[in-house]
N, C-alpha and C positions, 0 to 999 in steps of 0.2 A: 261739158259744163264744168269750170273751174268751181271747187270748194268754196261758202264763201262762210268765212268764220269771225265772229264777234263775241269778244268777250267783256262781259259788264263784270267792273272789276273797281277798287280804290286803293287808291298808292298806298297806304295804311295797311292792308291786309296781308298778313301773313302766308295766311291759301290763297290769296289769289298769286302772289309769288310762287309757290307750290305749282300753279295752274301756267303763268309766263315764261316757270322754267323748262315744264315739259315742252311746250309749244318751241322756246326756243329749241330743246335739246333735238327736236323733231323737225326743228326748219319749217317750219308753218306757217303762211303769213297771217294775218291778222287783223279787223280792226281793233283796236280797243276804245273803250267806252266809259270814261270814269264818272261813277258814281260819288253824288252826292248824297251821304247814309242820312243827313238829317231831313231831305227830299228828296225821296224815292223817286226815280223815271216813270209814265208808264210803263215804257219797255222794261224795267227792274219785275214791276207788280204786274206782270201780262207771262214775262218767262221764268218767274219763279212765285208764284202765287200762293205757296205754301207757307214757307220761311221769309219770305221775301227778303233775302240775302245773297249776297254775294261772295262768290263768284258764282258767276254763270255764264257757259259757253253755247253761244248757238253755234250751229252748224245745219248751214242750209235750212236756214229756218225752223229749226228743232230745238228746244233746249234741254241742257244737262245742266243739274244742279247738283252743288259738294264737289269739293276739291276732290276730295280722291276719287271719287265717281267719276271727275272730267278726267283726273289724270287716266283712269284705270281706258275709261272710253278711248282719249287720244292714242294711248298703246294699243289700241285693238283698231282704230280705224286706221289709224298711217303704220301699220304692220311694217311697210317696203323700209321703213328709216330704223336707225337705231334702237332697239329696245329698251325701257325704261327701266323694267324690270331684270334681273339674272335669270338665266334659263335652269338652271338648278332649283329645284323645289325648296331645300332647307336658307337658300340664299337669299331666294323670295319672300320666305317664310319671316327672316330676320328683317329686311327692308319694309315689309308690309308693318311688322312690329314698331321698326322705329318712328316711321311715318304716324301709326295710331300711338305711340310715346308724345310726339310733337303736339301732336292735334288735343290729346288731354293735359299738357302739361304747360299748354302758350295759352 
């Protein structure tokens, strides 16, 4: 059974580029699904029912909410491709850093 992945997203968003570039960096394919923020989809308000914001990735009918939540997912699901992150612990440590710099500073 092939993967099948949709990401409810709007050109506007900062994470969700965050979220297109992992996907790309990992050769993933993709629907995408642009969000209208001033009317929400069901599909928006059914797979993230919390925040009801975007990004959100399903996969296989599951949904992952927060950018770096999807990024951190897609590095642990498609393991086989490229690594997102450095394998060094202090390397990580830095990258994890600047990512939460981005996120509080945009």
């Amino acid at each position: 059974m092939a993967d099948e992945v949709t990401l409810l997203n709007a050109w506007t968003s900062p994470f969700g580029i965050r979220v297109r570039t992992a996907l790309a960096e990992k050769g993933i394919n993709y629907e995408l699904k642009e969000e209208n923020l001033q009317d929400k989809s069901p599909l928006l308000l059914q797979m993230n029912p919390v925040h009801k914001k975007i990004p959100v990735l399903i996969h296989n009918g599951k949904s992952i909410c927060e950018s770096l939540i999807i990024v951190q997912y897609i590095d642990e699901v498609w393991k086989e491709t490229s690594p997102l992150l450095p394998s060094d612990p202090h390397l990580r440590a830095q990258a994890r850093f600047w990512a939460d710099f981005v996120d509080k500073k945009l």
